[in-house]
C-alpha positions, 0 to 999 in steps of 0.5 A: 550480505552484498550479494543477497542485497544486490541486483535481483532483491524483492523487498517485500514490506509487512505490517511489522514494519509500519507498526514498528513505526507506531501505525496501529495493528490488527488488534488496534482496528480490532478494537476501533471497529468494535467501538466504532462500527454501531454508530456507522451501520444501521438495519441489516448491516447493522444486524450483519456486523453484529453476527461479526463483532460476536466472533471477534473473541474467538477467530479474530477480525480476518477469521469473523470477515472470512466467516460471515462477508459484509455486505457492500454498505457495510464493507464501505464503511469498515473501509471508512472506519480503517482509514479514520484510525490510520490517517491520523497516526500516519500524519503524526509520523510524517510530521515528525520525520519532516521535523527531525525528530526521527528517521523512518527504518526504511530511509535507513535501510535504502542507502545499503541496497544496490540501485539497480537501473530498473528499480527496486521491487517493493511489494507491500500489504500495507495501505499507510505510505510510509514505504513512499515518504521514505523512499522519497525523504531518503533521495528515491524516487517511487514508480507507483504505476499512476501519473499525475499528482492531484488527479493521477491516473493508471498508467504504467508505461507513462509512469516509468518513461516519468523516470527517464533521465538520458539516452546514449547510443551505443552502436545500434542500440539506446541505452536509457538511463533512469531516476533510482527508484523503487517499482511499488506494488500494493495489492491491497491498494492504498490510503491515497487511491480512490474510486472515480465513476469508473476509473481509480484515481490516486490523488495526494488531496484528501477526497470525499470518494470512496477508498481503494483498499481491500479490507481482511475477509472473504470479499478481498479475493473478489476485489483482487482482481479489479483494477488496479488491484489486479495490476498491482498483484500482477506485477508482484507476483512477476517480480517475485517469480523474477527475483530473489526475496527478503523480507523487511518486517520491522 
């Protein structure tokens, strides 16, 4: 166990973990797309999610999106949708670990894992940040490729000199020392990126901008490969060829 948990470890996080949590699942966003979505969409988007709520039944959210692409408008606003039934439940969670009335599983998981001097590689599909809160409430720190706060920008050498704590001499060389941390990677973006004219941003204050995550369906290969999507996934993917992987689903 110590040595698959050692130097080298991919975490890789998946749904089952946040709805091990209580965050709702595909079927809950299911659901709340197919009460919600008539009263977002209108003419042809209305028309187009129609064609898609039909095929809920027999092929699922993911297989309907895969089936028949939403449109721009209509995509924006299942985006909308999505963030509206996960918001609050994600607030909920975090107000009772602040309270102490539970611990998260994955603030439990990290004080068994080595703390490599490079970080931890977490790559996850999930667009809540639980993986973030945990990891900071349990003493880490969370390399997310953006610097800033309020107003972060993409930055991926920025955001990792962040984590810099010494430098010591040895010989000819300088070894650096950093902050335990982990590197996290979210392909399909998160609750807390948003889109700025042309630029991602990532700002912990709640925007009236458009929301960077890649919703199920045909159109998230496309968007995969937009920033910061794509540097997310890049990283991923380099890690995963780099090192072992485990997998943490609940």
């Amino acid at each position: 166990m110590q040595a698959h948990l050692g130097d080298g470890l991919v975490l890789i996080v998946g749904s089952g973990l946040s709805c091990a949590e209580g965050m709702p699942g595909m079927a809950q966003l299911q659901a709340h797309l197919r009460a919600i979505m008539p009263s977002r969409a209108s003419g042809t988007d209305l028309a187009l999610w129609n064609s898609i709520e039909s095929l809920l039944d027999s092929v699922g959210l993911e297989g309907a999106l895969l089936q028949i692409p939403p449109s721009t408008d209509l995509e924006v606003a299942i985006m909308g949708a999505t963030t509206d039934l996960l918001m609050p439940k994600e607030a909920q969670i975090i107000a009772e670990v602040v309270s102490g009335a539970r611990q998260l599983r994955f603030s439990r998981l990290i004080p068994h894992l080595l703390k490599p001097n490079s970080g931890i590689p977490v790559v996850t599909t999930n667009y809540d940040r639980l993986v973030e809160f945990a990891a900071e409430v349990a003493g880490m720190g969370v390399d997310t490729m953006f610097v800033g706060t309020h107003c972060g920008k993409v930055n991926e050498n920025e955001s990792r000199w962040s984590f810099c704590r010494k430098g010591e001499l040895k010989g000819k060389t300088v070894r650096f020392f950093y902050k335990d941390r982990i590197l996290l990677f979210k392909p399909h973006g998160s609750l807390d990126w948003y889109q700025r004219g042309n630029e991602p941003m990532r700002s912990s204050i709640e925007l009236s901008l458009p929301r960077l995550i890649i919703t199920p369906g045909l159109n998230k290969f496309r968007n995969g490969y937009e920033n910061p999507f794509d540097r997310h996934r890049d990283r991923a993917n380099a890690a995963n060829d780099d090192r072992n992987c485990a997998r943490s689903a609940g």
